[in-house]
Each structure stands twice: as C-alpha cells, then as structure tokens.
C-alpha positions in Angstrom: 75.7 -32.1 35.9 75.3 -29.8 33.1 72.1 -28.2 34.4 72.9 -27.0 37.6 75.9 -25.4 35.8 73.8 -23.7 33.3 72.1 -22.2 36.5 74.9 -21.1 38.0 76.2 -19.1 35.4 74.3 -17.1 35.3 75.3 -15.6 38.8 78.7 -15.0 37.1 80.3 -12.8 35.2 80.7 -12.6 31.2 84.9 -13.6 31.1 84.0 -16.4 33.2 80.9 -17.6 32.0 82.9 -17.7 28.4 85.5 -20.1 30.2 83.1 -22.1 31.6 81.7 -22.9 28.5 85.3 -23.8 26.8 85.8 -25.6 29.7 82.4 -27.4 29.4 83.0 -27.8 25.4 86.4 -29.9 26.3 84.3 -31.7 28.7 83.0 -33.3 26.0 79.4 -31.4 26.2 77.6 -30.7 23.4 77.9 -26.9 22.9 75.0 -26.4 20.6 72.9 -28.0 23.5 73.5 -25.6 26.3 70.4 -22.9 26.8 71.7 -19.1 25.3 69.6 -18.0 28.3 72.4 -19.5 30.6 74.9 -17.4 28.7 73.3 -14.0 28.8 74.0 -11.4 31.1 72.2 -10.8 34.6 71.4 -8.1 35.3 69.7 -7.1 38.5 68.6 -4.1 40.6 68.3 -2.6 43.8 65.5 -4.8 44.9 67.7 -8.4 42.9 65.3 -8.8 40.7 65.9 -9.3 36.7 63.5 -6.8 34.7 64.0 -9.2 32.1 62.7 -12.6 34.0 60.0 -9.9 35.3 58.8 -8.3 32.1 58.1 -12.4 30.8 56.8 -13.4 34.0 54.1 -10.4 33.5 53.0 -11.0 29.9 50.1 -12.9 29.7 49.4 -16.6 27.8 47.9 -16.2 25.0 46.7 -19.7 23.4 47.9 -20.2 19.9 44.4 -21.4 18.3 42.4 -18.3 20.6 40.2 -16.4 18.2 39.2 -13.2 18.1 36.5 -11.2 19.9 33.3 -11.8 18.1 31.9 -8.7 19.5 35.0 -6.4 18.9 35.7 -7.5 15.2 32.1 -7.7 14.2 31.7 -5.2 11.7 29.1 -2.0 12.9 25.9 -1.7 12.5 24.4 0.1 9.5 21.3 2.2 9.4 18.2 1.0 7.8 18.6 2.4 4.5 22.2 2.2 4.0 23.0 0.2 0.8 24.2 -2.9 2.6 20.5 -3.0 3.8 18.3 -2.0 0.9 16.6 -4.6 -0.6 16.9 -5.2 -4.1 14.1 -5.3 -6.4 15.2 -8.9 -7.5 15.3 -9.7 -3.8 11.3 -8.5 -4.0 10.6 -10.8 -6.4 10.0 -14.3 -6.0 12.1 -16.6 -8.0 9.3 -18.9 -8.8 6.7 -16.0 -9.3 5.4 -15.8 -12.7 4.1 -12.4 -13.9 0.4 -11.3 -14.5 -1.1 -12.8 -17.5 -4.9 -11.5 -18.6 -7.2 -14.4 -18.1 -7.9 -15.8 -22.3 -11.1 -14.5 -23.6 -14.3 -16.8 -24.1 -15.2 -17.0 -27.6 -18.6 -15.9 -28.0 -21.4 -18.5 -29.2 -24.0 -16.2 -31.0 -27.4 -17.5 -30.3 -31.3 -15.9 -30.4 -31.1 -12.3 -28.4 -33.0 -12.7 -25.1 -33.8 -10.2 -22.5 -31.3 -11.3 -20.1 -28.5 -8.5 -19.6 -26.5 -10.6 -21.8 -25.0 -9.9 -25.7 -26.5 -13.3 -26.8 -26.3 -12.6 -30.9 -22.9 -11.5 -30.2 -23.3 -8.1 -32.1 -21.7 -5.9 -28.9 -25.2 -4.8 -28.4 -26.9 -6.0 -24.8 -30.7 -7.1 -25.1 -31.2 -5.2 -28.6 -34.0 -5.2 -31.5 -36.1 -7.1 -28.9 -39.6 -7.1 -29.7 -42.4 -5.8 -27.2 -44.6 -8.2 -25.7 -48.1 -7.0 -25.6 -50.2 -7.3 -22.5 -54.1 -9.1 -22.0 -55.3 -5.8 -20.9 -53.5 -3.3 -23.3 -50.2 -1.9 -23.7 -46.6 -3.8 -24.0 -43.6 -4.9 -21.7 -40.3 -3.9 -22.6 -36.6 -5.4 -21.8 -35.3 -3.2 -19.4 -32.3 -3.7 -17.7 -32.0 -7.3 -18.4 -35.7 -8.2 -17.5 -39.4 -7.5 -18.9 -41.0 -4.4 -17.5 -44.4 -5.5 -16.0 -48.0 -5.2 -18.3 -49.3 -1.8 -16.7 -52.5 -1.2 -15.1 -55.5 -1.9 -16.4 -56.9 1.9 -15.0 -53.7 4.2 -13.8 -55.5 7.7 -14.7 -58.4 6.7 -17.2 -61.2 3.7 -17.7 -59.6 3.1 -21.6 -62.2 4.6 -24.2 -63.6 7.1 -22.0 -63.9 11.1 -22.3 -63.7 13.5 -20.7 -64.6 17.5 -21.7 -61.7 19.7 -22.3 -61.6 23.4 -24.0 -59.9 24.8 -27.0 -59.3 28.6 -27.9 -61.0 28.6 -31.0 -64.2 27.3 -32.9 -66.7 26.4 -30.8 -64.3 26.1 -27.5 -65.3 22.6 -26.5 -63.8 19.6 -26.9 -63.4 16.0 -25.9 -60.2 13.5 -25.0 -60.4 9.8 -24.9 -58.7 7.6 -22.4 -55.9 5.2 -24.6 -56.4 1.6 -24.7 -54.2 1.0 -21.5 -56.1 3.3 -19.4 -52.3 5.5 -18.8 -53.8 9.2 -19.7 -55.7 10.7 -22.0 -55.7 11.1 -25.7 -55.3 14.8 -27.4 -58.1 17.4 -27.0 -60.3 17.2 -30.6 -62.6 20.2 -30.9 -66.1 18.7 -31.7 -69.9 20.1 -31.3 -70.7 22.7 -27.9 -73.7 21.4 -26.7 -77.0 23.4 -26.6 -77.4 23.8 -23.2 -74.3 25.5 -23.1 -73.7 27.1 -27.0 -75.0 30.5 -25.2 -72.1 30.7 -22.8 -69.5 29.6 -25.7 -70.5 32.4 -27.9 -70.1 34.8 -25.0 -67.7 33.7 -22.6 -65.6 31.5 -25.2 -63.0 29.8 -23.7 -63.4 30.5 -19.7 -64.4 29.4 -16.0 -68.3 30.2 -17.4 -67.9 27.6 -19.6 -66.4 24.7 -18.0 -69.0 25.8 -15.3 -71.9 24.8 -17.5 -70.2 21.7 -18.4 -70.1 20.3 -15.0 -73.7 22.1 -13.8 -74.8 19.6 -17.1 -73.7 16.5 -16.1 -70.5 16.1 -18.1 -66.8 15.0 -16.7 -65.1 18.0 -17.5 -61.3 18.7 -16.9 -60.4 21.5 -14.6 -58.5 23.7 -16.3 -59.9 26.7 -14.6 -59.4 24.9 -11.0 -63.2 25.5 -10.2 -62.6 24.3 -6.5 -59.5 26.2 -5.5 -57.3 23.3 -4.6 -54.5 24.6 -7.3 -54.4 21.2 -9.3 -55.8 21.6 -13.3 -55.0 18.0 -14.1 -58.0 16.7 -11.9 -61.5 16.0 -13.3 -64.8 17.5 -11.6 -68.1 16.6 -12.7 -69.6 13.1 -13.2 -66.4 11.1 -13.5 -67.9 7.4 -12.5 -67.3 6.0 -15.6 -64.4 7.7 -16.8 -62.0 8.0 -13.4 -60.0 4.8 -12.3 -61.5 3.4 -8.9 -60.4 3.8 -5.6 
C-alpha cells in the first residue's frame, strides 16, 4: 500500500527514493498525492534521532484563536498627573449644569415709612423723616434700629421743674438750674438774685467753697462744685435735695 511505502522511504537513500517514486508514478499513483515529507532526506545522528522530527516535536501548540496576555500587553500605568489622567475642565462640568444666575429683583411697592428696618417709601433711605412720638410723662421715642426707643423715665437725675443752686464767675455769683420737662438733667445755670443771708460772703468770697457753704448751711439744694464732702464727685447735690433729687 502506498503508505507504508511513503514510510519506508524515508530509510533510503535520495537515487532510490527518486526511483521509487517513478516507479510508484507508473504504478498508476497519483504523484501529486504522495507526502514531500516522504521524499526528503533523513538525516540522523549518533544517538538515530532526526533533529528535524525533534526540533517539531519540541515546539509547543499554540491555538490559532489564543489571545494575548492581558497583563503583558496592557499598556503601563501613568502617574496621577500625566495628561492621560488630568481631568478636563469640560469633564468638571456637568453637562446638564446651568450656570449661576442672580436671583430677579423684587420691585419695590412704596407705601407709608414705618419704623420697621425696612425702606417702605422706597426712597433708598431705611426708617427716614419719621416723626417722634412724644411720651405721657415728657420727652419722645425715636426709631432706632428698626424699633421705637422706649418713653424715658419719669425722674433719671432731676424731679422736672425743680432747681437746684449753682455759681457763676461774675455778677452776683449765684445762680439757679431747672430740671427739664423729662426729669433727664438739668437746664443751664441763669445767674439771678444772691440771697441776703449770704450777699456778705458773695461780695467777699465771690465765687468759692465759702459760698456754696452758706448755701447748703441755709437750707438750699446746692450743686457741689467745690466737692464739700471730699468724695471727688462735683456732679452730686448736697443740701436739702427732697424735692429736687429722683427717689431711691
């Protein structure tokens, strides 16, 4: 059979291995059919063995649809901020983000000015040409920062309409204030009339300790402006004060 030919061929050498195939092409064999490997040279050698037939048996398979290593052709990694890894700043914005629009502005309503913080009239002025309210007891509340200041006391340093003795440098040296209307302080000092019982120590002492001395040794509310008692305050009031200092 034409197989175990082809196998023995290849034990012989090249003349007859050329006859053989004549004589195998007369034979009536197909001679395009017959393996080239039959026809091919054998070589072997010291140890028989082909170093052809060896070098195929030692190549490995390789599977036509293998693919490659993922992890030897994936492509290296990149630092942080390389290019590749930068964002972009369309990638930082959303694609359905709209930008920043100012909120619209409210159309002002003028109305009457009120004391409430608030440009009511419109006129970029806050709680202006608002009129004082005055109080049961004397004095006025003012709009201050958006609400009405409270009436004030009734008596914070003076019963209002009192007096009180006070000095002047010139004249007679005597004089007299009067608590205002919402008993806050006290008026100016108005020179008027010394009184006799101390006209004597005017003329001679004139404006001094002597003489607001004799005011309060009379009787008279007189204003410390000499500081009579030592306590280093000339504001106070010594003398009979009842009806001229606030109460308690």
């Amino acid at each position: 059979m034409l197989p175990s030919t082809v196998v023995r061929l290849a034990a012989v050498s090249r003349p007859a291995c050329w006859l053989l195939l004549a004589v195998s092409c007369a034979a009536g064999v197909a001679c395009n059919r017959l393996p080239l490997l039959a026809f091919r040279e054998v070589t072997r050698d010291a140890r028989g063995i082909d170093p052809v037939d060896a070098a195929a048996e030692a190549k490995p398979d390789l599977a036509p649809d293998s693919e490659p290593d993922a992890v030897a052709d994936a492509a290296p990694d990149l630092p942080p901020d390389s290019p590749a890894d930068r964002p972009t700043p369309v990638d930082l914005l959303a694609p359905d983000r709209e930008p920043d629009l100012p909120p619209p502005t409210a159309t002002c309503q003028p109305r009457s000015e009120i004391c409430n913080g608030i440009d009511d009239d419109c006129n970029g002025q806050i709680d202006d040409r608002l009129t004082p309210v005055p109080c049961p007891g004397g004095g006025e509340r003012f709009c201050v920062a958006g609400r009405m200041s409270e009436c004030p006391r009734r008596c914070e340093e003076c019963l209002p309409g009192s007096r009180r003795v006070c000095f002047v440098s010139f004249c007679t040296y005597w004089g007299l204030q009067t608590c205002a209307s919402d008993g806050r302080a006290f008026g100016p000092c108005r020179e008027v009339t010394v009184p006799p019982e101390c006209e004597a120590v005017a003329k001679g002492k004139k404006r001094s300790a002597e003489l607001e001395k004799c005011c309060v040794d009379n009787g008279y509310c007189c204003l410390d402006e000499f500081d009579l008692d030592r306590d280093n305050d000339r504001t106070e009031m010594l003398g009979r004060c009842d009806n001229v200092r606030c109460g308690p």
